[in-house]
C-alpha positions as CSV (number, residue, x, y, z in Angstrom):
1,X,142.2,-8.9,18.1
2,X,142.7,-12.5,17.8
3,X,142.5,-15.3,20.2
4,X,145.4,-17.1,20.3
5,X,145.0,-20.6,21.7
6,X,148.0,-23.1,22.9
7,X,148.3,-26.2,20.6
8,X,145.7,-29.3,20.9
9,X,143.2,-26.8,21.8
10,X,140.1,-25.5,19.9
11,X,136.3,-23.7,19.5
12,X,133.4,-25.0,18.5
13,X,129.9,-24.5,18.2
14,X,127.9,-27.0,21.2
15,X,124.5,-26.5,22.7
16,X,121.5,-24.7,21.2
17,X,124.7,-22.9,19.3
18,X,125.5,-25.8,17.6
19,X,121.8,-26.2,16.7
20,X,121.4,-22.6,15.4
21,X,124.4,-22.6,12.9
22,X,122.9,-26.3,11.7
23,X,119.5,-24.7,10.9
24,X,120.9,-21.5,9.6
25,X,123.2,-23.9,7.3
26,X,120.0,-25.8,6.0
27,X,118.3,-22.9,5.4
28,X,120.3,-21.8,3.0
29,X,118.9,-24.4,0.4
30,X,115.6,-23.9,1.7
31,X,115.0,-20.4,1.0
32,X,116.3,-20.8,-2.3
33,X,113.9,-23.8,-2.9
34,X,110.9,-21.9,-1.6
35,X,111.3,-19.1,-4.0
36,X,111.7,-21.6,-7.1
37,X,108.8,-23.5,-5.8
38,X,106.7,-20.5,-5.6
39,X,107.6,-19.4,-8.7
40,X,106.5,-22.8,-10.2
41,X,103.4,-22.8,-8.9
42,X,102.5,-19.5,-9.9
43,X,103.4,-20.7,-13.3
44,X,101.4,-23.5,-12.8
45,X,98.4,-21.0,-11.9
46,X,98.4,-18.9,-14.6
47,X,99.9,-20.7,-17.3
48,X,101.5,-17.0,-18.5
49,X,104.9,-16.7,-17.7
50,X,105.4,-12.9,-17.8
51,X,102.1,-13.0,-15.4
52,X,104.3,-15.5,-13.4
53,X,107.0,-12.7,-13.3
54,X,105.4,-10.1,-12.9
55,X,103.4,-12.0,-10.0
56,X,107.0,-13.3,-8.1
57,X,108.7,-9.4,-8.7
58,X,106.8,-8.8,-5.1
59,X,109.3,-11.3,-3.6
60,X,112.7,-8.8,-4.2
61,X,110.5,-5.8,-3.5
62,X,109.3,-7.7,-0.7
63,X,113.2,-9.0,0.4
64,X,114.3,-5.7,0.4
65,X,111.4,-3.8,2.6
66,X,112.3,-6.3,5.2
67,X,116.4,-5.9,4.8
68,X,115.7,-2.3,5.3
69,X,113.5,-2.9,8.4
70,X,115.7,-4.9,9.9
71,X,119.2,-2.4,9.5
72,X,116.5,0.3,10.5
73,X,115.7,-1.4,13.9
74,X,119.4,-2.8,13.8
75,X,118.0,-6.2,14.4
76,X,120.9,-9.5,13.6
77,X,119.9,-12.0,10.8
78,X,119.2,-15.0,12.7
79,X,116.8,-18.5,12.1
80,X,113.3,-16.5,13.5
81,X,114.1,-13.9,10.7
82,X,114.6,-16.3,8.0
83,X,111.5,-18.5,9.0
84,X,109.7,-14.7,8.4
85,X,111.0,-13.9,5.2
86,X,109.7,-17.7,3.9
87,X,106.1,-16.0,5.1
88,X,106.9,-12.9,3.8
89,X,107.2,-13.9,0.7
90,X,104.1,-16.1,0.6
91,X,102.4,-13.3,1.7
92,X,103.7,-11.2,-1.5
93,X,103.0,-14.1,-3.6
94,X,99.4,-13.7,-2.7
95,X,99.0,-10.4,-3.4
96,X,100.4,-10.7,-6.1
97,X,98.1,-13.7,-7.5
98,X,94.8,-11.4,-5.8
99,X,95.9,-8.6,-8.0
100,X,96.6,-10.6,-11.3
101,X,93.5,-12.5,-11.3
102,X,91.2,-9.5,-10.6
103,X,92.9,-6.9,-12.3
């Protein structure tokens, strides 16, 4: 159902609310900026871009382990889970950069 409310009345987000959709907002330009810095600098690293590619493909694989984790413990996309995906994927990026320069 719908709320109806009487006219000259309103919702909105106040309170650590308020502050939780403004974060989630920013960091939807952020995660997007992380990932395209991280792939820079793993361009920058190894001067080889299919190295670079094939270094960054753990950040999907990586994206989608944790989607599934979080529908298997039914757990809500909030601000906490985006701050660990950012060091999720720096953790994938690294493994990725062990494994390319030693193997």
């Amino acid at each position: 159902g719908a709320l109806d409310l009487p006219a000259g009345y309103a919702l909105q987000a106040v309170g650590s609310f308020q502050n939780q959709v403004e974060a989630n907002n920013r960091l939807m330009w952020v995660v997007p900026l992380v990932i395209l810095t991280n792939l820079f600098i793993i361009y920058l690293q190894f001067r080889n871009f299919p190295i670079a590619l094939a270094v960054f493909s753990g950040i999907p694989v990586a994206f989608a382990g944790g989607m599934i984790l979080l529908a298997v413990n039914d757990i809500q996309i909030n601000t906490a889970v985006w701050v660990g995906f950012i060091a999720l994927f720096g953790i994938a990026v690294d493994d990725g950069v062990v494994m390319a320069t030693y193997l």
